[in-house]
C-alpha positions as CSV (number, residue, x, y, z in Angstrom):
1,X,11.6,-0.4,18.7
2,X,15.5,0.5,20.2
3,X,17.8,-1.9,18.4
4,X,20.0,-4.5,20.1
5,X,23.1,-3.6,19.2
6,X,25.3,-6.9,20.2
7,X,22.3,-8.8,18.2
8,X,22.5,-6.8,15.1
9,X,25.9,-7.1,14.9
10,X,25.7,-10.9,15.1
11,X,22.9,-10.9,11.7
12,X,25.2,-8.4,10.0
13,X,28.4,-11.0,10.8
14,X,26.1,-13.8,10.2
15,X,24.5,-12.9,6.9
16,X,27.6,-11.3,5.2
17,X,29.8,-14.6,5.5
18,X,30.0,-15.9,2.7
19,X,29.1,-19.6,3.6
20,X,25.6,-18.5,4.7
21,X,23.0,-20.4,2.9
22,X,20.3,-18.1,3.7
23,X,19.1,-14.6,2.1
24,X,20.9,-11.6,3.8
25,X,17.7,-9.8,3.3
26,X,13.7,-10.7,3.3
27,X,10.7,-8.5,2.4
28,X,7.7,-9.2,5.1
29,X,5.2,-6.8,3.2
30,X,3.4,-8.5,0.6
31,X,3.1,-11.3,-1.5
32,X,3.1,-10.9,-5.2
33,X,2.3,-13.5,-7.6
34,X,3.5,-13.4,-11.8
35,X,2.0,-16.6,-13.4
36,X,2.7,-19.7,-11.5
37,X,5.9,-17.6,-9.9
38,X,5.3,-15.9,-6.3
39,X,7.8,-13.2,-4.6
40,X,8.2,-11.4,-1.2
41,X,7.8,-7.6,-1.1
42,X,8.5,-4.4,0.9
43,X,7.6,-0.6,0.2
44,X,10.2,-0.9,-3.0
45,X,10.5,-2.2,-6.8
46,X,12.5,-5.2,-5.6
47,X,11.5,-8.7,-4.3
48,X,12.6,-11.9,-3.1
49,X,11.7,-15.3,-5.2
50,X,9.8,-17.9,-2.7
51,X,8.4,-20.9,-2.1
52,X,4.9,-20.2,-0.9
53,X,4.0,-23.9,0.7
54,X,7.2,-23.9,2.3
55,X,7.8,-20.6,3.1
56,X,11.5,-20.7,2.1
57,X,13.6,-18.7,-0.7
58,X,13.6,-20.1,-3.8
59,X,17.2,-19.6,-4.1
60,X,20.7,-19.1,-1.6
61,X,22.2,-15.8,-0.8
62,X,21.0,-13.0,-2.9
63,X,20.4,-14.6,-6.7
64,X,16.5,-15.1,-5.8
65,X,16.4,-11.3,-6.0
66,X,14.1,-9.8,-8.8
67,X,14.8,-6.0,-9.7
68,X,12.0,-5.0,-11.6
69,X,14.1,-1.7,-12.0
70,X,16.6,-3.2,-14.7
71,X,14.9,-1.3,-17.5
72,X,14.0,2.1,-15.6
73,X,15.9,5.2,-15.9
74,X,19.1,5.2,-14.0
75,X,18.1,6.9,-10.0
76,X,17.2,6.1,-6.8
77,X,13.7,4.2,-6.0
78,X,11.0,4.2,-2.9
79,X,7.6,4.9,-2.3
80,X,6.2,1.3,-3.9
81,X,3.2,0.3,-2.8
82,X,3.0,-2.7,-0.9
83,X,-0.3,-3.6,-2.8
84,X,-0.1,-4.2,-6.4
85,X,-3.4,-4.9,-9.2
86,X,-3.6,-7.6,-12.1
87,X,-5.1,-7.0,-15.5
88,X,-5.5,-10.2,-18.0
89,X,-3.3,-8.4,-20.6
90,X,-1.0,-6.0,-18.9
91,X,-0.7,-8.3,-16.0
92,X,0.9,-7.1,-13.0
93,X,0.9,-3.4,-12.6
94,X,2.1,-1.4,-10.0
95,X,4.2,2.1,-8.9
96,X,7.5,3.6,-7.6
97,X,9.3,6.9,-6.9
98,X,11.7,8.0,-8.7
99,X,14.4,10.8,-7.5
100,X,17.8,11.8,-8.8
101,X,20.2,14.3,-7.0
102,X,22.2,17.3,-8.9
103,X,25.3,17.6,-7.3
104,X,25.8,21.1,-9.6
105,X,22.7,22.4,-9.0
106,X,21.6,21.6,-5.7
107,X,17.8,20.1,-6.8
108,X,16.1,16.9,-6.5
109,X,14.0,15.5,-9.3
110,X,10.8,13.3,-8.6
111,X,9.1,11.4,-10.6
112,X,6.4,8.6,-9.9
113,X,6.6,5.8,-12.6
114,X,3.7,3.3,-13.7
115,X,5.0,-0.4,-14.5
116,X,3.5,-3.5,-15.4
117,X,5.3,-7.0,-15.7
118,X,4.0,-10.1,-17.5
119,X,7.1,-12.1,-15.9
120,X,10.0,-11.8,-13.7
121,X,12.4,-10.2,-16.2
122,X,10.9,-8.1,-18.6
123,X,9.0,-5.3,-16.8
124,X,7.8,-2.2,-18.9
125,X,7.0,1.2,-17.8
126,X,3.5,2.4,-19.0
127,X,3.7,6.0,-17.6
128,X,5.1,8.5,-15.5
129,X,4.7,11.8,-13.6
130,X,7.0,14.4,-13.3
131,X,6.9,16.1,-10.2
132,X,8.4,20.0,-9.3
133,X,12.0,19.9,-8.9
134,X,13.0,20.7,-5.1
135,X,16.3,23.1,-4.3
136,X,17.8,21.6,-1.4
137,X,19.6,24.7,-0.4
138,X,16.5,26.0,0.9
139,X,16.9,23.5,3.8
140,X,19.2,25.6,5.4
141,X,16.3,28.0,6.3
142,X,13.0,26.2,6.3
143,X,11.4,22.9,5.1
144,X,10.7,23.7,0.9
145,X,7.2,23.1,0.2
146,X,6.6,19.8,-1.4
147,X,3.1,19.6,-1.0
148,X,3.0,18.9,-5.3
149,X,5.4,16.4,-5.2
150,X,5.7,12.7,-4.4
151,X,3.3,11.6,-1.7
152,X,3.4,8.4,0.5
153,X,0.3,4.9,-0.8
154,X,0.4,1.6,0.2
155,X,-2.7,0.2,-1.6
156,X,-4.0,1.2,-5.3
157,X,-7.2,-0.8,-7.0
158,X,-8.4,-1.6,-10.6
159,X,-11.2,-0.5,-12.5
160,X,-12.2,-1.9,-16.2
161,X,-10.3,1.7,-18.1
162,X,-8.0,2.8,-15.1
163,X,-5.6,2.1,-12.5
164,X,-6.5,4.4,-9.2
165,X,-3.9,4.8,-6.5
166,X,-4.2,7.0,-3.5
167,X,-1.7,9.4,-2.5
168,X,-2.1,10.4,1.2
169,X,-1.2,13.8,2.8
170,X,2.5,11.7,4.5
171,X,5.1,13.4,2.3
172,X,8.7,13.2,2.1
173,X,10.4,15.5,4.6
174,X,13.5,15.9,1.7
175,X,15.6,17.9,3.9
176,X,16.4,14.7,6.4
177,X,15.5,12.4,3.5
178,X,18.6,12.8,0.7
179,X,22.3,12.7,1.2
180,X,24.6,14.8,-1.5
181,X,24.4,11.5,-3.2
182,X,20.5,11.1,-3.9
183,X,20.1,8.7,-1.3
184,X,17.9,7.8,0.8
185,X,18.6,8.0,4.8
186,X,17.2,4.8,7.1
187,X,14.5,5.7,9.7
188,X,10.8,6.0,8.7
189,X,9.9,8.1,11.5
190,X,12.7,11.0,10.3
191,X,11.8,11.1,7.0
192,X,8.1,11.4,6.6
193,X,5.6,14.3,7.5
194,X,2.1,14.4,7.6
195,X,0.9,17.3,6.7
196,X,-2.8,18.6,7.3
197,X,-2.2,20.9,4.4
198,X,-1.6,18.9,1.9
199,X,-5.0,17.7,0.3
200,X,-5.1,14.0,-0.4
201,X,-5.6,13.0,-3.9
202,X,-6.3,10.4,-6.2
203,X,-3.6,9.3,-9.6
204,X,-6.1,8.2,-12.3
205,X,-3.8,6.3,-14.8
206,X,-5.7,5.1,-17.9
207,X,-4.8,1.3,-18.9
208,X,-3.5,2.7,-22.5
209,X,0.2,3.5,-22.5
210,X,1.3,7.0,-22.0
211,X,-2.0,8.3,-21.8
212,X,-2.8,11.2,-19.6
213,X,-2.5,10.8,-15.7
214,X,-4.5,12.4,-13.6
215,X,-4.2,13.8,-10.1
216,X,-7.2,15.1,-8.2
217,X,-7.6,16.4,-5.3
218,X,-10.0,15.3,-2.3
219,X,-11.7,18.3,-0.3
220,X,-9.3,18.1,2.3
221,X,-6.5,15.7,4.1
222,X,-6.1,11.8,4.4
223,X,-4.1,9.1,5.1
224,X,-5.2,5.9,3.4
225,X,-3.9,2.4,4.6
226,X,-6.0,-0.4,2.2
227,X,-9.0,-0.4,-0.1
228,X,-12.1,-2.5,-0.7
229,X,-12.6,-2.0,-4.2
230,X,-12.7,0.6,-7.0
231,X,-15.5,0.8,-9.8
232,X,-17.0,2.7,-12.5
233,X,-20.1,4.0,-12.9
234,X,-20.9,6.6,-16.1
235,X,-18.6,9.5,-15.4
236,X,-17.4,8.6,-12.1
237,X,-15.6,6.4,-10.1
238,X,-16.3,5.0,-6.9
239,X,-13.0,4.3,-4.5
240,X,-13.5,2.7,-1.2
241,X,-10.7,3.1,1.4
242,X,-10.0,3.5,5.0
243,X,-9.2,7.0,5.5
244,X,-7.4,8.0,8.6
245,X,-7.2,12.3,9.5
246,X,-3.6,11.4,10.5
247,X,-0.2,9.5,10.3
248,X,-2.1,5.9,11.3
249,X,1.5,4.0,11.5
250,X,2.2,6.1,14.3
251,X,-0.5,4.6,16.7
252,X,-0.9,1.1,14.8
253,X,2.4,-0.2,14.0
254,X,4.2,0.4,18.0
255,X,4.4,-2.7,20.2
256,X,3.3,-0.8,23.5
257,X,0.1,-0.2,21.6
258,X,-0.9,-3.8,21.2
259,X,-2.4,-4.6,24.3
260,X,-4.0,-0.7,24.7
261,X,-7.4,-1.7,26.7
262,X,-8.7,1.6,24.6
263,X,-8.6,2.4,21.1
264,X,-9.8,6.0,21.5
265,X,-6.6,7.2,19.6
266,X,-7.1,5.1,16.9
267,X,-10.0,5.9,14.3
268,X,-10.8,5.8,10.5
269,X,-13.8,5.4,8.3
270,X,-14.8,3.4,5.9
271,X,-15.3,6.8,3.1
272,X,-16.4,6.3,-0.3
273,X,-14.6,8.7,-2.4
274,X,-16.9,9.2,-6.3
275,X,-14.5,11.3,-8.5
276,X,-16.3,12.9,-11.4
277,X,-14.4,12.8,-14.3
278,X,-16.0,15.7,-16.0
279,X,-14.9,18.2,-13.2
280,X,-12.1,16.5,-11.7
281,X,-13.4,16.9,-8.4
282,X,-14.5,14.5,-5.5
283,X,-17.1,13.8,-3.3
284,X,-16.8,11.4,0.3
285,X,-19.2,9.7,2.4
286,X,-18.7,7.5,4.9
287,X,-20.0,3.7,3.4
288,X,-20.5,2.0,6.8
289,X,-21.0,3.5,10.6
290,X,-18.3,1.7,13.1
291,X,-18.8,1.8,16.8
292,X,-17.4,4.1,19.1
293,X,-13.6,3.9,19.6
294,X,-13.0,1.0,17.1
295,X,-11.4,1.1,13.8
296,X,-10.8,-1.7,10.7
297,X,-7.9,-3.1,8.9
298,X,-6.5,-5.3,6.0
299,X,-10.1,-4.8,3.9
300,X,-10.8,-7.0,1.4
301,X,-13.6,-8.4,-0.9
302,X,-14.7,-11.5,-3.4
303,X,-11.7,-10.9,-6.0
304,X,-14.4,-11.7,-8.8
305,X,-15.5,-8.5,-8.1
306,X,-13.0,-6.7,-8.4
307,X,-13.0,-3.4,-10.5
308,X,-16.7,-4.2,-10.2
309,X,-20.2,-3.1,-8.2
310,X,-20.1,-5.1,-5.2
311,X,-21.9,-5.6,-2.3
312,X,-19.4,-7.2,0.2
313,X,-16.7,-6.2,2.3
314,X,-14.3,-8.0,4.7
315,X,-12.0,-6.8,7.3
316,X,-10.1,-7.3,11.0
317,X,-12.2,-5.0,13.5
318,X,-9.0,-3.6,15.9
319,X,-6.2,-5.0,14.5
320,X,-3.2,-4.8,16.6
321,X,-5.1,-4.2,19.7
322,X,-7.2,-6.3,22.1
323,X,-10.7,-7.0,21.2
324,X,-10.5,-8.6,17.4
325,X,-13.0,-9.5,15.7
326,X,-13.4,-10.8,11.6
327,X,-16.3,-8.8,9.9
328,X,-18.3,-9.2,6.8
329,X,-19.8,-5.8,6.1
330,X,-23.1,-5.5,3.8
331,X,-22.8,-1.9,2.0
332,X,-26.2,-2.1,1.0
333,X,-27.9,-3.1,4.5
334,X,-25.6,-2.4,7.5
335,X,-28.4,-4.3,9.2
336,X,-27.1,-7.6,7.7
337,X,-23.6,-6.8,8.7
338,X,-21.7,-10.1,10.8
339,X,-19.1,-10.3,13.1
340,X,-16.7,-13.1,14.4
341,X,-15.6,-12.5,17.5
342,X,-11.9,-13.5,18.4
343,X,-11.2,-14.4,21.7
344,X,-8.5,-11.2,23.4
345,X,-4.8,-12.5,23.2
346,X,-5.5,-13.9,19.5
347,X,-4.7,-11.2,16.2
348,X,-6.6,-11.5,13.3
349,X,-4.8,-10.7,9.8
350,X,-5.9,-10.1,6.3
351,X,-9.0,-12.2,5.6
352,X,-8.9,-13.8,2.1
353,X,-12.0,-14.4,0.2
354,X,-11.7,-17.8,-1.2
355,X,-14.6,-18.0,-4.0
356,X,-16.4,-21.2,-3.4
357,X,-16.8,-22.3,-7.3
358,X,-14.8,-19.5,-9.3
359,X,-15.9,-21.3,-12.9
360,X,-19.7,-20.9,-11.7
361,X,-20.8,-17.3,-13.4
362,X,-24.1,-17.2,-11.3
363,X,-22.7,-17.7,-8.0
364,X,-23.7,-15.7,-5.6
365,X,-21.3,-12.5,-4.3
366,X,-20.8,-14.1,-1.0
367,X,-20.4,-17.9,-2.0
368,X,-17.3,-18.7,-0.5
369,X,-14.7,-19.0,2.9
370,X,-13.0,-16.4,4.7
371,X,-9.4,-17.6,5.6
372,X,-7.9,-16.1,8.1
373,X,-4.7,-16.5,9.5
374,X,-4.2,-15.3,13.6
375,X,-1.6,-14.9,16.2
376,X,-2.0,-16.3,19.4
377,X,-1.0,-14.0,21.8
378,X,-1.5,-15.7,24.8
């Protein structure tokens, strides 16, 4: 959308006088939780303290901020997913990229670092990945290729020995992305290419401290938004996503797109990606037929089963667009699958998956309420 100028003046005057009261900044991503402590996040390693049944910030101005940077090599930071995972011991683990600019020699370094965080102020670095160092010089005649370096995810899942995050084909275009200085420039849609070369691929980071990483490729491109789960089985592990053969934030995310009567020029799948660990190599299918020019967002599933063989999906059928709907898929019988229909003018968002007795062991998969929250349009 075109910015109002006079208007974002105004929030810049407002929010940098010092007698404001409120945060100058607040990420709208995501909602993390550490323990009993719960913070607002973007698409970077920093958040905002809240309260969650009041929806307010925990604390004035800016010293609600957590940087979970503070113990990181010195650099810049982006490319965090959104989405983070939970493991009893490690607790809350997640990613970021890493670069740092060489004024002297005219190359960026990339790395992608692992992190987990048991509470607010301590977080650790597990692992990391060093990526190909770029020479910016090159810029001055053609885009260098960085299809082996730092790749754009927004969701990762947990299995019981590894974390799995998908890295899509949308890379860093670095030649409009860095300054001299190593940072970043503003504007998403100036900075990130999708390219159809660059085979997706999949960062397998064992739960043990700097153990190996590894990266393997998928047959061909992908962009993938969310995930429904991630599991093991023998040598392989099952990753179920919704894979889009494009940029998807450049047809979902515009505001003249909301009230599209068609969604021809939107489509994904819901693709079951097995990775065999002995060859390092993948295989997709597609886990569940959709109907004609309709799509799915925001999936989800019974958290019990998380890392897990499951059954049960759950997700908003066009989201964004006219003609919502809530859905509870059955993987194993398609036959089975529901639907909720929303009435047009109301927006369906993440469905949660409240368990209906999380201390009963024998409870069925799907014992429980979907909460959803929607937008009335109308």
């Amino acid at each position: 959308a075109e910015f109002n100028e006079e208007q974002r003046a105004k929030h810049e005057a407002d929010m940098n006088n010092p007698a404001a009261t409120k945060p100058r900044d607040m990420p709208h991503v995501s909602w993390w939780q550490i323990g009993n402590d719960v913070l607002a996040m973007s698409e970077y390693p920093k958040g905002f303290k809240v309260d969650p049944h009041n929806a307010k910030a925990v604390s004035p101005k800016n010293q609600g901020e957590v940087d979970f940077t503070t113990n990181f090599p010195s650099g810049g930071w982006e490319l965090n997913p959104a989405h983070q995972v939970v493991d009893e011991e490690l607790g809350l683990i997640s990613t970021t990229g890493w670069h740092k600019y060489n004024e002297d020699t005219k190359k960026l370094a990339t790395k992608r670092l692992f992190y987990h965080a048991t509470n607010l102020t301590n977080a650790e670095v597990m692992n990391f990945i060093d990526y190909p160092e770029v020479d910016l010089t090159n810029c001055t005649d053609s885009q260098p290729d960085t299809k082996d370096g730092m790749r754009y995810s927004h969701a990762m899942a947990i299995t019981e020995n590894y974390i799995v995050i998908p890295e899509t084909s949308l890379l860093r275009d670095v030649c409009k992305s860095y300054e001299p200085t190593g940072g970043p420039y503003p504007g998403y849609k100036d900075y990130m290419l999708y390219d159809k070369n660059a085979k997706g691929r999949f960062l397998l980071v064992p739960k043990v401290k700097n153990a190996e990483v590894r990266q393997i490729e998928a047959d061909d491109h992908f962009f993938v938004t969310h995930l429904f789960n991630a599991f093991e089985d023998g040598d392989k592990i099952h990753v179920d996503v919704l894979k889009y053969d494009s940029n998807a934030y450049e047809s979902l995310y515009v505001k003249d797109n909301l009230f599209a009567s068609s969604n021809e020029d939107v489509t994904n799948q819901i693709a079951r990606y097995s990775i065999d660990l002995k060859t390092n190599t993948t295989e997709m299918k597609v886990l569940h037929q959709q109907e004609e020019a309709t799509y799915v967002e925001f999936s989800n599933i019974n958290p019990m089963f998380y890392g897990k063989t499951y059954r049960y999906g759950y997700a908003v059928k066009n989201a964004f667009r006219l003609h919502n709907s809530i859905v509870k898929f059955d993987f194993e019988d398609s036959n089975q699958t529901l639907e909720y229909v929303l009435p047009d003018g109301e927006f369906g968002t993440e469905p949660i998956f409240i368990p209906g007795d999380p201390t009963n062991a024998n409870a069925t998969e799907d014992d429980g309420y979907i909460v959803v929250n929607t937008i009335d349009g109308a």
